[in-house]
ZAGU-968904 format. One line per field, with one value per residue: residue number from 0; residue in one letter; chain; x negated, y negated, z negated of N, C-alpha, C, O, CB in turn. Coordinates in Angstrom, 3 decimals. Atoms other than C-alpha are relative to their C-alpha. Glycine has a CB too. Layout:
<atoms>
k	(NUM,...) $
r	(A,...) $
c	(A,...) $
n.east	(X,...) $
n.north	(Y,...) $
n.up	(Z,...) $
ca.east	(X,...) $
ca.north	(Y,...) $
ca.up	(Z,...) $
c.east	(X,...) $
c.north	(Y,...) $
c.up	(Z,...) $
o.east	(X,...) $
o.north	(Y,...) $
o.up	(Z,...) $
cb.east	(X,...) $
cb.north	(Y,...) $
cb.up	(Z,...) $
</atoms>
This chain:
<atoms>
k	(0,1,2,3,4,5,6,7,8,9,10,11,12,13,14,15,16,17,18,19,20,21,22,23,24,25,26,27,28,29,30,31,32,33,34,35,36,37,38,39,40,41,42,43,44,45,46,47,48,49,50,51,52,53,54,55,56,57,58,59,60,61,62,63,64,65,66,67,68,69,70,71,72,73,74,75,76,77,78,79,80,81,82,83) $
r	(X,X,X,X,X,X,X,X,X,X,X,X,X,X,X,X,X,X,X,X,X,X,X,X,X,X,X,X,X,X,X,X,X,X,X,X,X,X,X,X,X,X,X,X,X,X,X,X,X,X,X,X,X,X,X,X,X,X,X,X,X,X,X,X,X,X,X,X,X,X,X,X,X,X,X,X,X,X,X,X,X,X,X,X) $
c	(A,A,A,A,A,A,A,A,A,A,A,A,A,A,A,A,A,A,A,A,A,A,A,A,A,A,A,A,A,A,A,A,A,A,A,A,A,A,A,A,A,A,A,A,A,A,A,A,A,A,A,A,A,A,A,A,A,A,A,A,A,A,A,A,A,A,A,A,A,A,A,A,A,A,A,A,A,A,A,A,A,A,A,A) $
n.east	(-1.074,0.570,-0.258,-0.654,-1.288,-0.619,-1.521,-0.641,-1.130,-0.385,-0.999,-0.498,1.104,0.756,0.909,1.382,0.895,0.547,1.822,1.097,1.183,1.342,1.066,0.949,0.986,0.651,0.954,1.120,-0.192,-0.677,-0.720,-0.443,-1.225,-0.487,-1.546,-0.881,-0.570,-0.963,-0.835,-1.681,-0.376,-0.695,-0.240,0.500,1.917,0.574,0.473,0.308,1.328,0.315,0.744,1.411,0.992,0.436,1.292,0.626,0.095,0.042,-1.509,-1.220,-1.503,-1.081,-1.422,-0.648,-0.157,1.276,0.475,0.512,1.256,1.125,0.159,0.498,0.533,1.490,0.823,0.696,0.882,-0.445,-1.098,-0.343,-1.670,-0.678,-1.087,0.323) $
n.north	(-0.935,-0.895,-1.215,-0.314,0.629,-0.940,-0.249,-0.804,0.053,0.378,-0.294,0.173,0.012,0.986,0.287,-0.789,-0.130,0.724,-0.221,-0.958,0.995,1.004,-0.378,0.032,1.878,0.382,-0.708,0.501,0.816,0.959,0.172,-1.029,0.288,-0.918,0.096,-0.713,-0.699,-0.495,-0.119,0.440,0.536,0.843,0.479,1.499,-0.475,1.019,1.221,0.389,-0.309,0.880,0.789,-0.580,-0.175,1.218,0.659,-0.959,-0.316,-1.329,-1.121,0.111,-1.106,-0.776,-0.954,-0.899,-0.423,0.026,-1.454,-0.442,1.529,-0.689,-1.516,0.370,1.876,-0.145,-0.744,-0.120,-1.178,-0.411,0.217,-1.233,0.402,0.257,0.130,0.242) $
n.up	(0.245,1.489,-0.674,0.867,0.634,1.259,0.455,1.096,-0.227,0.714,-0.475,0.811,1.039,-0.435,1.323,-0.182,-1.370,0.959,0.944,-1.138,-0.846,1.343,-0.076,-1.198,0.017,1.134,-0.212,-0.556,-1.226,0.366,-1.151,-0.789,-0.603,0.443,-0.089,0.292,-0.790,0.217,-0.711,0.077,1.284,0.159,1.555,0.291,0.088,-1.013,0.594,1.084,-0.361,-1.012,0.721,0.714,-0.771,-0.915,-0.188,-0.526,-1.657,-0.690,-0.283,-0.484,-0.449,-1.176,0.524,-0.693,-1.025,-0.792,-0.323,-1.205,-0.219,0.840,-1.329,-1.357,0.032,0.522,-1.050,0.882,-0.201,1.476,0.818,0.944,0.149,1.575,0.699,1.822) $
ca.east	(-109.923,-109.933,-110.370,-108.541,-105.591,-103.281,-99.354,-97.382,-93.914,-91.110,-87.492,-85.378,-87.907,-89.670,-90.776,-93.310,-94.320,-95.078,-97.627,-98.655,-100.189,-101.594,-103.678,-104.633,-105.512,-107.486,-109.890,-113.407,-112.106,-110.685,-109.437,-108.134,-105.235,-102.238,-98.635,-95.628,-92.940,-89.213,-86.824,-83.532,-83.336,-80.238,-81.158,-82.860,-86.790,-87.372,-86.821,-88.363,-91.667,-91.715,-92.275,-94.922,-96.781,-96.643,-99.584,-101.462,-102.690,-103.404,-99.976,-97.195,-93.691,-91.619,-87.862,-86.072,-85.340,-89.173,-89.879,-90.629,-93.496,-95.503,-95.758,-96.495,-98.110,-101.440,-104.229,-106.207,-109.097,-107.860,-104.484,-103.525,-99.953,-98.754,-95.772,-95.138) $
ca.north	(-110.917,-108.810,-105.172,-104.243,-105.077,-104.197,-103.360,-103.187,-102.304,-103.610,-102.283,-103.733,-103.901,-107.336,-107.452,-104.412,-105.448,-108.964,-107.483,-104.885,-107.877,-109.670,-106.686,-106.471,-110.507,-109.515,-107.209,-108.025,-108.836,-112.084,-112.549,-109.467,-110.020,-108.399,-108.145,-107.394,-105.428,-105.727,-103.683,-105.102,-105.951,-107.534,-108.214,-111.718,-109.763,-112.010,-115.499,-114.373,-112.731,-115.968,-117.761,-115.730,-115.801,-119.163,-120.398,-117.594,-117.837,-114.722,-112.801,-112.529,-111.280,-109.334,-108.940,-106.196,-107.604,-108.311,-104.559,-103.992,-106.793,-104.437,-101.559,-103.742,-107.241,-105.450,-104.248,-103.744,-100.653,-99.679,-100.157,-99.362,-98.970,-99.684,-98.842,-100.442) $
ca.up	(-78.146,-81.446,-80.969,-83.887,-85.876,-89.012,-88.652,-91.342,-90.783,-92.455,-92.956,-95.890,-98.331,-97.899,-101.600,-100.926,-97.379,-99.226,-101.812,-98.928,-97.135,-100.170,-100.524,-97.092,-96.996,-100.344,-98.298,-96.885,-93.458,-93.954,-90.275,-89.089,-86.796,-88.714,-87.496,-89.354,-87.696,-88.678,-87.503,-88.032,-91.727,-92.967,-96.646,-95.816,-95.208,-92.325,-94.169,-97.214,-95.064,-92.675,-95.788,-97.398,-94.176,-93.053,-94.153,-92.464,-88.733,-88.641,-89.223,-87.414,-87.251,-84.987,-85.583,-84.297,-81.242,-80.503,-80.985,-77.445,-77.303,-80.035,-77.473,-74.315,-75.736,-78.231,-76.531,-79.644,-79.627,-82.933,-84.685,-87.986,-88.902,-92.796,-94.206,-97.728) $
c.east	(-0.428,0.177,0.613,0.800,1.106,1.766,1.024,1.272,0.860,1.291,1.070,-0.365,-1.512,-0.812,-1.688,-0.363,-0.821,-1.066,-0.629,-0.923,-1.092,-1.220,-0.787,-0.881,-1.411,-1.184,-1.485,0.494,1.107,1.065,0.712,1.277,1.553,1.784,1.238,1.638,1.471,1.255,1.577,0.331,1.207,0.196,-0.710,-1.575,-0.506,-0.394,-0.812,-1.885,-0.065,-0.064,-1.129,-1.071,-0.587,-1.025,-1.349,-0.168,-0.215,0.777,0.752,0.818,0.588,1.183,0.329,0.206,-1.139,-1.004,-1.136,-1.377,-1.270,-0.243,-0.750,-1.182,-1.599,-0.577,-1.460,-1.048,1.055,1.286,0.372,1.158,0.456,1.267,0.134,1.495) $
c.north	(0.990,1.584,0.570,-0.673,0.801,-0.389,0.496,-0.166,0.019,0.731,0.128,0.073,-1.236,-0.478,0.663,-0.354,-1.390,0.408,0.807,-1.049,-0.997,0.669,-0.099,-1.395,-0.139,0.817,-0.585,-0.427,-0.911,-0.424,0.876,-0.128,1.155,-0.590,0.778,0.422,0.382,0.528,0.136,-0.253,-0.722,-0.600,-1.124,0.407,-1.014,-1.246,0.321,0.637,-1.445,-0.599,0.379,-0.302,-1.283,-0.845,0.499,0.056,1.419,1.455,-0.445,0.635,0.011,0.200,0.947,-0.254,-0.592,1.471,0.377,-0.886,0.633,0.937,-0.896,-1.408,0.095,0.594,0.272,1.728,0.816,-0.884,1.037,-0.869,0.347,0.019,-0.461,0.947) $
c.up	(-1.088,0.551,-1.384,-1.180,-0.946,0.733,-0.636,0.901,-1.367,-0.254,-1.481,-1.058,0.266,-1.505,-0.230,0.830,-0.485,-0.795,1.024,0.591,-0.896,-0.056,0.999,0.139,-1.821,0.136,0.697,1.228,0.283,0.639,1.027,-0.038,-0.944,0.742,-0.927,0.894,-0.885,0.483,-0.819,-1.446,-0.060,-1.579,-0.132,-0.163,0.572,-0.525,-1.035,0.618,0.645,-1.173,-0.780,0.898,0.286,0.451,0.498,1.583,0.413,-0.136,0.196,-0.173,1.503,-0.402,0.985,1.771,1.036,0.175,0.979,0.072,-0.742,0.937,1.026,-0.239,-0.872,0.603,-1.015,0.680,-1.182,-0.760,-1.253,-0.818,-1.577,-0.098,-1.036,-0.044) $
o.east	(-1.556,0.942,-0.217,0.390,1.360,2.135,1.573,1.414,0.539,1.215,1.352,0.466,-2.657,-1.752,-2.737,-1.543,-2.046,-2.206,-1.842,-2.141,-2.184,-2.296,-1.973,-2.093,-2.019,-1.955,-1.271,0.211,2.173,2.130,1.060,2.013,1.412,2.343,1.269,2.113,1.563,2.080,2.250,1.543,1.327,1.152,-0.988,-2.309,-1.348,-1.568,-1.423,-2.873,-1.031,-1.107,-1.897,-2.163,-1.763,-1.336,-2.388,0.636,0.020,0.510,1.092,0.619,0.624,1.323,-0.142,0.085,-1.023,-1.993,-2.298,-2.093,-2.425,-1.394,-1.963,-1.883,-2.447,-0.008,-2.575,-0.784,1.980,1.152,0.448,1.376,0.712,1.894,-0.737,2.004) $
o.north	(1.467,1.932,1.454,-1.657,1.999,-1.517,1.586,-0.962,0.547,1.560,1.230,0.431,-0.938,-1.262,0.209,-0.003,-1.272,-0.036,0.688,-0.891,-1.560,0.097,-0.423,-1.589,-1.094,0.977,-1.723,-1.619,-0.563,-0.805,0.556,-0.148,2.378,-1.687,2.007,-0.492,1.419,-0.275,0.963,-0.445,-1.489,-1.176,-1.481,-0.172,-1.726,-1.617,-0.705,0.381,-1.874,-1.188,-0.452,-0.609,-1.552,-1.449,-0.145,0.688,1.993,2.602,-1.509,1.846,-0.710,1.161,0.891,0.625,-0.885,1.703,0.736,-0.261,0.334,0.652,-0.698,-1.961,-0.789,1.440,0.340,2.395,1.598,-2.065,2.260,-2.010,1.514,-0.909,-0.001,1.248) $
o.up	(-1.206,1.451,-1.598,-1.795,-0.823,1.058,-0.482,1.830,-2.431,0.653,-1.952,-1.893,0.603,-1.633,-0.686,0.798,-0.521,-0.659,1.196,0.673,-0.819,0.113,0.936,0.235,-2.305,-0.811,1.116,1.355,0.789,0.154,2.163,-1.024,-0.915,0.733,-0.973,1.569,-1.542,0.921,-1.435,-1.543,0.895,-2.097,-1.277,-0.963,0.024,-0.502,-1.335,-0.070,0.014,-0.888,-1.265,0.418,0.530,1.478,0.361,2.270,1.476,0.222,-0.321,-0.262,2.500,-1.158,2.121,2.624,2.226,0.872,0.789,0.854,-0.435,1.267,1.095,0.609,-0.747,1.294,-0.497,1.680,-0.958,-1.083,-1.373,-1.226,-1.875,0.414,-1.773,-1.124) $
cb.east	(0.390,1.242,-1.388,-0.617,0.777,-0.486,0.349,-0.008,0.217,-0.119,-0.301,0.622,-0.560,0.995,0.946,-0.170,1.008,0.830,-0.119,0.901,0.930,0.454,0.044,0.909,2.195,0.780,0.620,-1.122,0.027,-0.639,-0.666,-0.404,-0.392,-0.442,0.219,0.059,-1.008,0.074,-0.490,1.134,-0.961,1.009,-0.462,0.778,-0.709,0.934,1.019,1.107,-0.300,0.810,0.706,-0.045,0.361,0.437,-0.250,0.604,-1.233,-1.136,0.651,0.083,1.502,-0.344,1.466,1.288,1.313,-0.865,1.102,1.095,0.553,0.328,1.916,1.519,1.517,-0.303,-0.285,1.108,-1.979,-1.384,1.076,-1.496,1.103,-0.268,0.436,0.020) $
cb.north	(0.739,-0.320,0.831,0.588,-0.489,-0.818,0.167,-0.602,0.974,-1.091,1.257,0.341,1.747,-1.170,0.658,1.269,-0.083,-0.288,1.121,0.878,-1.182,-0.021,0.855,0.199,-2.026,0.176,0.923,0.908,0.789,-0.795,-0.523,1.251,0.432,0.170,0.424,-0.561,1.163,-0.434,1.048,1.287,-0.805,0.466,0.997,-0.852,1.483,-0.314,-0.872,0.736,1.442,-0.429,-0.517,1.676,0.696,-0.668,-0.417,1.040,-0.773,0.278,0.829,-0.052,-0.540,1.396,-0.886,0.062,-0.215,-1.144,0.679,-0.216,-1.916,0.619,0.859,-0.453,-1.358,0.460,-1.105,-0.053,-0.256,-0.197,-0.060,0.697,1.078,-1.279,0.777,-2.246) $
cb.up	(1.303,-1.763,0.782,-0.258,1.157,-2.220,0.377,-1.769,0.906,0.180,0.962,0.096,0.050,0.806,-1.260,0.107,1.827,-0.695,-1.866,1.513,1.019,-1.972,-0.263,1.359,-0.490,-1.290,0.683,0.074,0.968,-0.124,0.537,-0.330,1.939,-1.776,1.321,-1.112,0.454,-0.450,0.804,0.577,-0.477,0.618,-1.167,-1.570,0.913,1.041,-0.445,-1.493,0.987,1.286,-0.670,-0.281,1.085,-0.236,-1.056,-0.483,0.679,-0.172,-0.828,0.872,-0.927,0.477,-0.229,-0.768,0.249,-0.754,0.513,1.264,-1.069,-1.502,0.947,1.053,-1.322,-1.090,1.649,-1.496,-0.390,-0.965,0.922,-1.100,1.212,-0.644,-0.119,-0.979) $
</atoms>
């Protein structure tokens, strides 16, 4: 179990949360669990992050109405929360 983990959040702006994670995947820790976090987008963030990510095991999305699942489902030591 990882004790720490990146969350960016997303929110109609999937072009910046896109390069936000490039950088992050362009840092020394290659495998650090990262989730992105959208709440409720309707300008097409979701398809166009679920394809940036895909080839990535180690980020996920949340849409809006997985919200609740970020609160109750990480149990990380350390979280750190990105806005792009």
């Amino acid at each position: 179990m990882n004790k720490y983990g990146i969350v960016v959040l997303n929110y109609l702006n999937y072009e910046d949360t896109i390069e936000c994670l490039d950088t992050i995947r362009d840092q020394t820790f290659k495998d650090i669990p990262i989730v992105v976090v959208d709440n409720g987008s309707q300008n097409g963030s979701v398809p166009a992050i679920e394809k940036a990510i895909a080839k990535y095991k180690n980020i996920f999305l949340l849409s809006h109405q997985q919200t609740l699942a970020l609160q109750r489902g990480i149990t990380w030591e350390l979280i750190i929360y990105v806005s792009s």
